[in-house]
PDB file as gemmi writes it, atoms N, CA and C in Angstrom:
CRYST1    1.000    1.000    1.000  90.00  90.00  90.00 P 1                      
ATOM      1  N   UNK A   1     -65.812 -45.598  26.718  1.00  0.00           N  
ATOM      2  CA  UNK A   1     -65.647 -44.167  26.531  1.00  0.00           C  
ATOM      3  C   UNK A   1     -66.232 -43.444  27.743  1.00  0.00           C  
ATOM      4  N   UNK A   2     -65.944 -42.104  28.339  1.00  0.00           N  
ATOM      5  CA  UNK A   2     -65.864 -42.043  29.639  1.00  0.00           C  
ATOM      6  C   UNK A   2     -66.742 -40.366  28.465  1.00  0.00           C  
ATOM      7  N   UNK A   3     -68.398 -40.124  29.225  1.00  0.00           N  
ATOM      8  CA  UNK A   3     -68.619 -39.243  28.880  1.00  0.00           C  
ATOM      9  C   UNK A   3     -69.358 -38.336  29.888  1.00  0.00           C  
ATOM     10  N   UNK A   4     -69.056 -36.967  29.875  1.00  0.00           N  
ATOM     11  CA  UNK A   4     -69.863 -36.507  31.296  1.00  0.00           C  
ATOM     12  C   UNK A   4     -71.423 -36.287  31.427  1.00  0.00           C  
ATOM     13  N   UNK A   5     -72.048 -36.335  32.107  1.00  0.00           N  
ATOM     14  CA  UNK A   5     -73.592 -36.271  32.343  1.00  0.00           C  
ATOM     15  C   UNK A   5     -73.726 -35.326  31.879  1.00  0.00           C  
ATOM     16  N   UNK A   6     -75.238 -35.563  31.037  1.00  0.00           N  
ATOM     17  CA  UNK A   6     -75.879 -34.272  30.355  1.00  0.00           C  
ATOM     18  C   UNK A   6     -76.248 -33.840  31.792  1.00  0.00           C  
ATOM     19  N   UNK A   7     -76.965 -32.526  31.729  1.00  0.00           N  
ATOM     20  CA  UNK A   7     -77.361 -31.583  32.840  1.00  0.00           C  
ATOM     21  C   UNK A   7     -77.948 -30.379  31.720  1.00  0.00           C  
ATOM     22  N   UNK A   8     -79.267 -30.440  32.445  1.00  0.00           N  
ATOM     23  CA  UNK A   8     -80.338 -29.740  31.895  1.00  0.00           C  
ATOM     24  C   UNK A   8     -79.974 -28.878  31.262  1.00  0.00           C  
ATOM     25  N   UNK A   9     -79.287 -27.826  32.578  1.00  0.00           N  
ATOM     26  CA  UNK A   9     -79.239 -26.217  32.790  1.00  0.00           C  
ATOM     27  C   UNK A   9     -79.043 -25.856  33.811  1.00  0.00           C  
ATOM     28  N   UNK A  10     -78.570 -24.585  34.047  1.00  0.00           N  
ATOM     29  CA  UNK A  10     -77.930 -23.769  35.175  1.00  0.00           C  
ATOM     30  C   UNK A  10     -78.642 -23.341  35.526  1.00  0.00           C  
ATOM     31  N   UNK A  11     -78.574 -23.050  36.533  1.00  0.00           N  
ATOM     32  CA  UNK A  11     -79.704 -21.763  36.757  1.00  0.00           C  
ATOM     33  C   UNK A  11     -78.822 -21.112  38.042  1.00  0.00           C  
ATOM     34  N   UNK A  12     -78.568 -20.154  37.556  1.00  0.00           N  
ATOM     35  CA  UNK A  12     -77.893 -18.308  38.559  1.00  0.00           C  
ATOM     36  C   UNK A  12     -79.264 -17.853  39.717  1.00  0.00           C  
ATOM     37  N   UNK A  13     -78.722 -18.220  40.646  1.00  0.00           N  
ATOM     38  CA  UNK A  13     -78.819 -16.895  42.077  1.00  0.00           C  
ATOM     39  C   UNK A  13     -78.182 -15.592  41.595  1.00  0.00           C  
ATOM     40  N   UNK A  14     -79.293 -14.706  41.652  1.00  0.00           N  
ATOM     41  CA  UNK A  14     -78.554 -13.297  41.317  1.00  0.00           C  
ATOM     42  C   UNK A  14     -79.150 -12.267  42.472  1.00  0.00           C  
ATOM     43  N   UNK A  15     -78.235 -11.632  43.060  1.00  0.00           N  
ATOM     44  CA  UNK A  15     -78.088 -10.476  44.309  1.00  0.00           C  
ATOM     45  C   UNK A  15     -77.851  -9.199  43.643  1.00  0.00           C  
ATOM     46  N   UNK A  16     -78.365  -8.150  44.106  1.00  0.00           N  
ATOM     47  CA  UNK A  16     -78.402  -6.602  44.180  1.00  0.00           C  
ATOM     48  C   UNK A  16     -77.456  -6.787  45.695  1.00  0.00           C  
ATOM     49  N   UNK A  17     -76.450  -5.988  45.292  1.00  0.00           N  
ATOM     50  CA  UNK A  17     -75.947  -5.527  46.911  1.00  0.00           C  
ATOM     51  C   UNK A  17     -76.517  -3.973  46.990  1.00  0.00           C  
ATOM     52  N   UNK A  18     -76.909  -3.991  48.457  1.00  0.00           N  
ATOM     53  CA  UNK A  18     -77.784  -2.979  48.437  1.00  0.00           C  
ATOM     54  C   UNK A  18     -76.832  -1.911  49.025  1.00  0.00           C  
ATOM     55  N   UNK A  19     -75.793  -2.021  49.500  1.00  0.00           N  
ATOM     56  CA  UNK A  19     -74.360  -1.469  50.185  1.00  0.00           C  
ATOM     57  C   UNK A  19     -73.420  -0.483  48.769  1.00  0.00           C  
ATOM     58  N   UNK A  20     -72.847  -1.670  48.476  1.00  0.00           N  
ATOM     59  CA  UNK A  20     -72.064  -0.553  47.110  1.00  0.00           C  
ATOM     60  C   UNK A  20     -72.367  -0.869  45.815  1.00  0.00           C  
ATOM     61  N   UNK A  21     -73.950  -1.404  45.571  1.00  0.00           N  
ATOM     62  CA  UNK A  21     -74.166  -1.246  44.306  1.00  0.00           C  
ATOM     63  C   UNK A  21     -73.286  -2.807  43.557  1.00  0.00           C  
ATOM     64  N   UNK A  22     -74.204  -2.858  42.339  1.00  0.00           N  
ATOM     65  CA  UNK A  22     -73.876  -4.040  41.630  1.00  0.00           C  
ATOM     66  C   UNK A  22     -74.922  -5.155  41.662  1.00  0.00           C  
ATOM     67  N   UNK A  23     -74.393  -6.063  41.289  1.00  0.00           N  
ATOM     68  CA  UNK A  23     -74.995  -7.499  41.331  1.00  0.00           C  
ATOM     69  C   UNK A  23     -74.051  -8.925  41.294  1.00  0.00           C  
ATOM     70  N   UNK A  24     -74.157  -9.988  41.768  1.00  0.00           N  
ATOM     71  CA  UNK A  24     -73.263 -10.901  41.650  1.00  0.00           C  
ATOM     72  C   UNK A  24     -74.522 -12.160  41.330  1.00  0.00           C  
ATOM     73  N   UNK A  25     -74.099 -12.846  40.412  1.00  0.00           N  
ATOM     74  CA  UNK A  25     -74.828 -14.207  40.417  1.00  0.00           C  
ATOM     75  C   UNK A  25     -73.590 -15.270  40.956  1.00  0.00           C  
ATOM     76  N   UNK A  26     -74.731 -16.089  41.168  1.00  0.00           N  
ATOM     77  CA  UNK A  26     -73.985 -18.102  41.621  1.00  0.00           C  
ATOM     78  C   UNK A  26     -74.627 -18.912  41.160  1.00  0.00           C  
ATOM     79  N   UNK A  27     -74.185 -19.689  40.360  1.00  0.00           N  
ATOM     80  CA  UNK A  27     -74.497 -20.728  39.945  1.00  0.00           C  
ATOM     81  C   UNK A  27     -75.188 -22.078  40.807  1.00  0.00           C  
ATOM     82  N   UNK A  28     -76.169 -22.462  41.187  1.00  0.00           N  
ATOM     83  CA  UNK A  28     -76.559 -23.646  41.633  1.00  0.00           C  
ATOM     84  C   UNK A  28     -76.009 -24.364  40.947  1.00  0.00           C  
ATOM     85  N   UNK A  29     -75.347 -25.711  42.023  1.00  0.00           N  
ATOM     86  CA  UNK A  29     -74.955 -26.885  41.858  1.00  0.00           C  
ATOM     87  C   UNK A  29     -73.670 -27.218  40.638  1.00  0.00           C  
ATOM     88  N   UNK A  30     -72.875 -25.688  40.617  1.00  0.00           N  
ATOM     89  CA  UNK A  30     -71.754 -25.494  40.397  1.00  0.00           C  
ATOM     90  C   UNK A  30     -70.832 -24.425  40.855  1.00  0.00           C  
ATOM     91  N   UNK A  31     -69.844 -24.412  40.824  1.00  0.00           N  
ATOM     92  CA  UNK A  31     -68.539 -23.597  41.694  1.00  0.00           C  
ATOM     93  C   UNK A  31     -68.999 -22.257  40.355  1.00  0.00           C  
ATOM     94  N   UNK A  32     -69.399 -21.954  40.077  1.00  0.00           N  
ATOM     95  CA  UNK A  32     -69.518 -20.605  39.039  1.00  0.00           C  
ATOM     96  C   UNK A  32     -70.302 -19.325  39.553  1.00  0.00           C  
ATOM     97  N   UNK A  33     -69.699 -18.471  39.905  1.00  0.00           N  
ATOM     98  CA  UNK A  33     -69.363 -17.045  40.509  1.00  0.00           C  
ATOM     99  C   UNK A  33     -69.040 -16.096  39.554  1.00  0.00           C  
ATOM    100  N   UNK A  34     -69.882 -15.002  39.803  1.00  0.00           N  
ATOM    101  CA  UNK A  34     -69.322 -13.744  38.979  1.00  0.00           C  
ATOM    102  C   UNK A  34     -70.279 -12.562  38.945  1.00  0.00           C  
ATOM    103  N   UNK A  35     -69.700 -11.097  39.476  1.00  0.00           N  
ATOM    104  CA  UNK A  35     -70.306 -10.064  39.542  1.00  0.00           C  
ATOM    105  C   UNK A  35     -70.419  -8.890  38.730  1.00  0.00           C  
ATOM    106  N   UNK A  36     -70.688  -7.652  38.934  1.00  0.00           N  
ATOM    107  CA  UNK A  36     -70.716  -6.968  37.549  1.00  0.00           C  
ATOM    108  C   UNK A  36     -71.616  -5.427  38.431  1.00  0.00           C  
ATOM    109  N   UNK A  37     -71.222  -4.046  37.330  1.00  0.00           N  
ATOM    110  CA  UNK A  37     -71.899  -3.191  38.033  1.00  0.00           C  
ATOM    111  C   UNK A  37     -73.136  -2.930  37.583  1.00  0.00           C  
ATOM    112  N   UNK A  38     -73.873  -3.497  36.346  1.00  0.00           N  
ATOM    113  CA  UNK A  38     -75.050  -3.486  35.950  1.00  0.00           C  
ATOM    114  C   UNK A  38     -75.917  -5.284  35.773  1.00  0.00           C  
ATOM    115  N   UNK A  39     -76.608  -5.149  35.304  1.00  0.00           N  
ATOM    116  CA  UNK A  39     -77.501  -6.266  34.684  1.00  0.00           C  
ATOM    117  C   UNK A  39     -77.116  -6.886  33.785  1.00  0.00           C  
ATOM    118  N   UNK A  40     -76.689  -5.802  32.540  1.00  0.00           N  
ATOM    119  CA  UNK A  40     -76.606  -6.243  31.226  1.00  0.00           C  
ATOM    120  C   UNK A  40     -75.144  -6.890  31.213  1.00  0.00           C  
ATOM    121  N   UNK A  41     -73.794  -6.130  32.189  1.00  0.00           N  
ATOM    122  CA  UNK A  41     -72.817  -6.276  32.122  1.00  0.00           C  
ATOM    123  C   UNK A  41     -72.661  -7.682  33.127  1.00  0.00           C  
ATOM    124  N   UNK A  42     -73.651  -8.023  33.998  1.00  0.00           N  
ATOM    125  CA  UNK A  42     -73.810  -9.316  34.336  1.00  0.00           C  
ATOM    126  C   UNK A  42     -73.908 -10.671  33.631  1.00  0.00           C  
ATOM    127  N   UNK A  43     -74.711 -10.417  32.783  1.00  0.00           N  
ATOM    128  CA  UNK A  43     -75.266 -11.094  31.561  1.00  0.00           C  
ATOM    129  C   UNK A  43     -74.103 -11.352  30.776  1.00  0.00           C  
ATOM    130  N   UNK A  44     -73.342 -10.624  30.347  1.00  0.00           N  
ATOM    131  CA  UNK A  44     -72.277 -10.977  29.705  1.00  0.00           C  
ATOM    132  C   UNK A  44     -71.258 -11.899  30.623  1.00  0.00           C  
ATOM    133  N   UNK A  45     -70.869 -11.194  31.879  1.00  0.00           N  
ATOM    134  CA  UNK A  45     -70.088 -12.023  32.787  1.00  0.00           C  
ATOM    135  C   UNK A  45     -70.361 -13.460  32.918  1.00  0.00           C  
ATOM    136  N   UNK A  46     -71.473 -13.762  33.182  1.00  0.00           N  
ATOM    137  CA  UNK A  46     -72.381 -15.201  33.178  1.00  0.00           C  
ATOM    138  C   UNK A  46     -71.648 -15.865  32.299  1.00  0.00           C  
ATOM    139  N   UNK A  47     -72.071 -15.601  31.085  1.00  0.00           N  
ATOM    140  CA  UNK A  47     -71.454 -16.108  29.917  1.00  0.00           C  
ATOM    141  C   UNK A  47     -70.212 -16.553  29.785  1.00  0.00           C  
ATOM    142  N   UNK A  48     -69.893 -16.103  30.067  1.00  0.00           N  
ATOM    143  CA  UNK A  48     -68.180 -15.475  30.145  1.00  0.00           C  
ATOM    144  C   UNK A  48     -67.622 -16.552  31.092  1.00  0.00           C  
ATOM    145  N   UNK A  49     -68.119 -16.992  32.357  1.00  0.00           N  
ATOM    146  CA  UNK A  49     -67.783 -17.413  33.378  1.00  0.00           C  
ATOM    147  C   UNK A  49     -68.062 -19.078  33.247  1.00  0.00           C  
ATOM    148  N   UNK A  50     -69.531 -19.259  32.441  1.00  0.00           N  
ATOM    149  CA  UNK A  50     -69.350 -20.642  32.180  1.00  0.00           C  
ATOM    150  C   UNK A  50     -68.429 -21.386  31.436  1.00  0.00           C  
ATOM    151  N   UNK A  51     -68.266 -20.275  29.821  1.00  0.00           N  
ATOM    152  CA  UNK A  51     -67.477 -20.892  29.257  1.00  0.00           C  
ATOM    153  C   UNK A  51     -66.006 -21.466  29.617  1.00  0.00           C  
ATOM    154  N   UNK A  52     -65.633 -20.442  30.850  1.00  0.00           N  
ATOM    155  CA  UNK A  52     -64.012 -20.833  31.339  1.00  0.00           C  
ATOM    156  C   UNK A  52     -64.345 -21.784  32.432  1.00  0.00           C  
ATOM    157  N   UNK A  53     -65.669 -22.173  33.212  1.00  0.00           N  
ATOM    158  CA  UNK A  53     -65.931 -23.289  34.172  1.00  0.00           C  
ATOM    159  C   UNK A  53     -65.776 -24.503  32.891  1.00  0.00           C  
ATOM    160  N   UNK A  54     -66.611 -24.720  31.675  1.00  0.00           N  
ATOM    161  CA  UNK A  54     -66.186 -25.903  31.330  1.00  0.00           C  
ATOM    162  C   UNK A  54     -65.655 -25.866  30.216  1.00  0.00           C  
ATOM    163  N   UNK A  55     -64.743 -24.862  29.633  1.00  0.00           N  
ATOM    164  CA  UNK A  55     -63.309 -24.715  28.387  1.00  0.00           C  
ATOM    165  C   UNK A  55     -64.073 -24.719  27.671  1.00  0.00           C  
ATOM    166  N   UNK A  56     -63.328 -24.839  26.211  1.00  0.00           N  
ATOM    167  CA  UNK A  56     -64.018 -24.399  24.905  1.00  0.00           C  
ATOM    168  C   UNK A  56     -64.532 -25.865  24.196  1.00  0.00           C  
ATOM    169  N   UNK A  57     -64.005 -26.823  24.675  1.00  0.00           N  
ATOM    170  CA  UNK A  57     -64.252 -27.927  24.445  1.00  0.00           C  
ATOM    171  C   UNK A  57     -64.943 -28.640  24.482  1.00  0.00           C  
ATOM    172  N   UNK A  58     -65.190 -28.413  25.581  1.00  0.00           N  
ATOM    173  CA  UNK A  58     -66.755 -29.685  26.327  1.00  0.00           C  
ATOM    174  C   UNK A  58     -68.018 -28.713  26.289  1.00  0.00           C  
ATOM    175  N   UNK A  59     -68.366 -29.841  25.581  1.00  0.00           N  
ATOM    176  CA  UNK A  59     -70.336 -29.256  25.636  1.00  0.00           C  
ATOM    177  C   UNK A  59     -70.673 -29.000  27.266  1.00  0.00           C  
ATOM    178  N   UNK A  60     -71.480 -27.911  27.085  1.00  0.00           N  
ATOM    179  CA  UNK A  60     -71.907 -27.820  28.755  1.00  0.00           C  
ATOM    180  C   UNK A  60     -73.489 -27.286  28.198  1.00  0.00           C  
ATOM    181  N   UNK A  61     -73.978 -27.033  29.423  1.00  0.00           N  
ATOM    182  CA  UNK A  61     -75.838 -27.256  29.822  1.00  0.00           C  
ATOM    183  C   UNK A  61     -76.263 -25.937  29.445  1.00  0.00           C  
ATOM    184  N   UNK A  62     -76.755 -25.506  29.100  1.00  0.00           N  
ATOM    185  CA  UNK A  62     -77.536 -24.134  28.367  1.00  0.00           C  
ATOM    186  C   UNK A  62     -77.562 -23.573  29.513  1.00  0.00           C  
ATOM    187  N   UNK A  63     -77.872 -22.442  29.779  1.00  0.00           N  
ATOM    188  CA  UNK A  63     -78.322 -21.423  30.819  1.00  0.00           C  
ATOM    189  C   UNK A  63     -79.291 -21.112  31.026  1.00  0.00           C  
ATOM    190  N   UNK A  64     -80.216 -20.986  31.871  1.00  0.00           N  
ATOM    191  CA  UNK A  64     -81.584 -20.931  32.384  1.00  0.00           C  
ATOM    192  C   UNK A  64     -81.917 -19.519  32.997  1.00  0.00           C  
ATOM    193  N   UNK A  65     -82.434 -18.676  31.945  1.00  0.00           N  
ATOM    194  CA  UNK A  65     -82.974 -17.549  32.913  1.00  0.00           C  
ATOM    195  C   UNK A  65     -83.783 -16.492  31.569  1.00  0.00           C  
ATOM    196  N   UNK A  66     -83.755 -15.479  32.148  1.00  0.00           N  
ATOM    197  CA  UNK A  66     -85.188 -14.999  31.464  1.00  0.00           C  
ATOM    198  C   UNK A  66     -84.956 -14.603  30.186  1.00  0.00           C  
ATOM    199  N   UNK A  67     -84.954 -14.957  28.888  1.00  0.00           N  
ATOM    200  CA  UNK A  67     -84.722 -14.418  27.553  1.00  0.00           C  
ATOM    201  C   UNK A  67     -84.976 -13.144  27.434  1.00  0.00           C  
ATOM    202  N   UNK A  68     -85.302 -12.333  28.008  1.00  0.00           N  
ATOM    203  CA  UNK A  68     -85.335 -11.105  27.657  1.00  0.00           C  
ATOM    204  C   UNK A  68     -84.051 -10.185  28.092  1.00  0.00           C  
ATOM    205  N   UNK A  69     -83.208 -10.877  29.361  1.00  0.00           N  
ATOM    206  CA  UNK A  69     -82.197 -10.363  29.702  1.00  0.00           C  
ATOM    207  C   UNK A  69     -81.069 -10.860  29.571  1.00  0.00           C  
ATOM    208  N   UNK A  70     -80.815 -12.932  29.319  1.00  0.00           N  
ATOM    209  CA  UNK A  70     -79.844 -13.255  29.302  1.00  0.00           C  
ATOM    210  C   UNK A  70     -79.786 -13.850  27.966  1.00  0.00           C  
ATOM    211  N   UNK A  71     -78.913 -13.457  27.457  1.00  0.00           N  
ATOM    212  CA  UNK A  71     -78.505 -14.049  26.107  1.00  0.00           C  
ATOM    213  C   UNK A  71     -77.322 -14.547  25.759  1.00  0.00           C  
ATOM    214  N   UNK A  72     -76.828 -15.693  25.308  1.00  0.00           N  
ATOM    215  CA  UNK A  72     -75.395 -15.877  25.349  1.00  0.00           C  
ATOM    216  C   UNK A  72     -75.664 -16.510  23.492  1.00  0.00           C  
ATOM    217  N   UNK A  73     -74.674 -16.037  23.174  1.00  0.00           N  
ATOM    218  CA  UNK A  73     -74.718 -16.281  21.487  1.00  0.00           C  
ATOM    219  C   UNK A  73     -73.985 -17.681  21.238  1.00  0.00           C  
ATOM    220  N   UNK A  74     -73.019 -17.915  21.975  1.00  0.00           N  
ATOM    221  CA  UNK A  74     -72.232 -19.062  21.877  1.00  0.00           C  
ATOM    222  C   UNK A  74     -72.700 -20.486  22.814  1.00  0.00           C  
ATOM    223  N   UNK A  75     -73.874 -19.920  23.054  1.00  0.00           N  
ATOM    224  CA  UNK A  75     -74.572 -20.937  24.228  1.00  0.00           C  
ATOM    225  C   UNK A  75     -75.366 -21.620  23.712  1.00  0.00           C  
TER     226      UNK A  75                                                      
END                                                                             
C-alpha cells in the first residue's frame, strides 16, 4: 500500500507589503501561496489554499501558527 509521509505541520511566511497594502503568506516546504487585504481574510485564504493543495481526500499536516489568529475548523 503506497501511503504519503506524515508531516508535522506547515508553517506560513507571512509579508505586509508595505507598497499597496495587504499581506501574502508561503508555505515552507510546499508550493502553497496566497494573499489577502487583511489578516483575518488571510487566515481564511490559508485555509482555503491548503485544502485545494492536498483535495478533500487526503489527510494533510495541521497548520502551525498562532491560535489566536489562525483557525481553520476543518483542519
Amino acid at each position: 500500500m503506497n501511503e504519503t509521509p506524515q508531516v508535522p505541520g506547515i508553517i506560513f511566511q507571512v509579508s505586509e507589503d508595505d507598497v499597496d497594502g495587504g499581506y501574502s503568506a508561503s508555505a515552507l516546504d510546499f508550493g502553497i501561496h496566497t494573499q489577502a487585504e487583511s489578516v483575518e481574510e488571510l487566515c481564511v485564504n490559508v485555509c482555503e489554499a491548503v485544502e485545494c493543495y492536498f483535495g478533500e481526500a487526503t489527510a494533510h499536516p495541521r497548520i502551525i501558527g498562532p491560535p489566536e489568529t489562525l483557525t481553520c475548523s476543518d483542519l
